[in-house]
N, C-alpha and C positions, 0 to 999 in steps of 0.2 A: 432239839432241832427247831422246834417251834420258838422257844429263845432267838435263837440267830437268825431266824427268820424276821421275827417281829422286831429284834431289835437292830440288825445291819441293813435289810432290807427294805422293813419299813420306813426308816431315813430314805433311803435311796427312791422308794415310790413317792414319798412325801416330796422332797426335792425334785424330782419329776412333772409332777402336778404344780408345783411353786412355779420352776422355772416356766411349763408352761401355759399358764397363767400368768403369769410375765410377760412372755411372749405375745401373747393375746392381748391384753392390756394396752403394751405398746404397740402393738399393730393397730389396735383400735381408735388405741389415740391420733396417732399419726394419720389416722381417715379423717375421724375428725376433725382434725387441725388443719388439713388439706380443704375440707369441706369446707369449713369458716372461713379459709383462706378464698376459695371460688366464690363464696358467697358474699366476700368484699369485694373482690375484683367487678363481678357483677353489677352491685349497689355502685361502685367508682364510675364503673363504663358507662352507665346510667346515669349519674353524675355531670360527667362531664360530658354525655351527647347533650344532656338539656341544658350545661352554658353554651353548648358548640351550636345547637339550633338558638340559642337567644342573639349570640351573635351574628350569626347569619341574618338572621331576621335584620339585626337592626342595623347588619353593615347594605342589605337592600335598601332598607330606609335610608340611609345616608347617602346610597346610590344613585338615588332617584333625585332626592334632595342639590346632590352635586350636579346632576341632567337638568334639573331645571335650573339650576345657577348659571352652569355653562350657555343653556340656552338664552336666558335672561344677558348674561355678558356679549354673547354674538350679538342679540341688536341692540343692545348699548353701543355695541363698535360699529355696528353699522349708521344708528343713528348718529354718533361721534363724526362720524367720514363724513353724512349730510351737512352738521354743522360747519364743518371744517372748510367746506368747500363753498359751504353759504356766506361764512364769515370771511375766506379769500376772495369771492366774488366782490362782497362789497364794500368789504377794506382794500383788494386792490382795485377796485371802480376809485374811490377817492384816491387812493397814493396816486393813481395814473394822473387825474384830475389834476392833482395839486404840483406835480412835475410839471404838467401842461404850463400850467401859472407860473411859477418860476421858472420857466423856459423862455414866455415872451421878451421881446427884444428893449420894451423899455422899464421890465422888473429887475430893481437891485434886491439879492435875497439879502436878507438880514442874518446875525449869525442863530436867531430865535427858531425861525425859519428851517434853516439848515438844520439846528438839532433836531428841532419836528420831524425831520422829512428824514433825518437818521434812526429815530424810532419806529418811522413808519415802514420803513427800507427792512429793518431788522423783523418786527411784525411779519412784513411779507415775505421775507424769506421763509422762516420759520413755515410760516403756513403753506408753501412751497409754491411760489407765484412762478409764472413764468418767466421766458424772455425778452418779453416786451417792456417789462418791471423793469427789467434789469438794464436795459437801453437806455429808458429814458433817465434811471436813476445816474449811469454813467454822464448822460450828457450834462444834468443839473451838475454833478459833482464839478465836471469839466469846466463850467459858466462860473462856478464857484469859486474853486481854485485858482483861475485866470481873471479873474473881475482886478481891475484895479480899484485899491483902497486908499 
């Protein structure tokens, strides 16, 4: 009986211990490989919060950066508007002048003349003159057109 003991049984307790030890092995492993696994995800998240703070960082730099541009362009426009309205004061001071001159009653305008005062007409619109511009340039065109040649 000690025969069939040691030799049926003792397989069967052998195999026993094997399987588990097996069992154990791969359960430990699988911790393992879980654990390595957490412990990348970790190092990753850490990873990527310190590009995610460089970014930040330097998308406020760029922030500030477009604030002062914006700023700097508002009084460019402003200052622009100054110009704009300096340079129609006193380009349309001359065009008015120069209508005046070719309006009196013993100037014949030349056609040199007329072109002048069609550049200057165009100028002042552009620059958005009023309706007084616009008067008198009618009336010079008027004198113009009807002049006998």
């Amino acid at each position: 009986m000690t025969e069939f003991i040691m030799h049926y049984w003792l397989e069967v307790i052998f195999g026993l211990i094997v399987s588990g030890l097996g069992f154990a092995c791969r359960r430990y492993w699988k911790l393992w490989k879980n654990e390595q696994n957490h412990q990348k995800t970790e190092e990753q998240k850490a990873f990527y919060d310190g590009i995610l703070s460089k970014i930040d960082e330097r998308n406020e730099i760029l922030e500030q950066k477009i604030d002062g541009l914006s700023m700097r362009a508002d009084e460019q426009d402003k200052e622009y508007a100054i110009l704009k309205e300096g340079l129609l004061s006193v380009q349309g001071t001359n065009f008015k002048r120069q209508c005046k001159i070719l309006l009196e009653q013993t100037h014949q305008i030349t056609e040199a003349e007329w072109l002048q005062l069609l550049m200057d007409y165009e100028a002042y619109e552009k620059l958005g003159g009023n309706g007084a511009g616009h008067e008198l340039y009618d009336a010079v065109a008027h004198k113009y057109y009807n002049f006998e040649r």
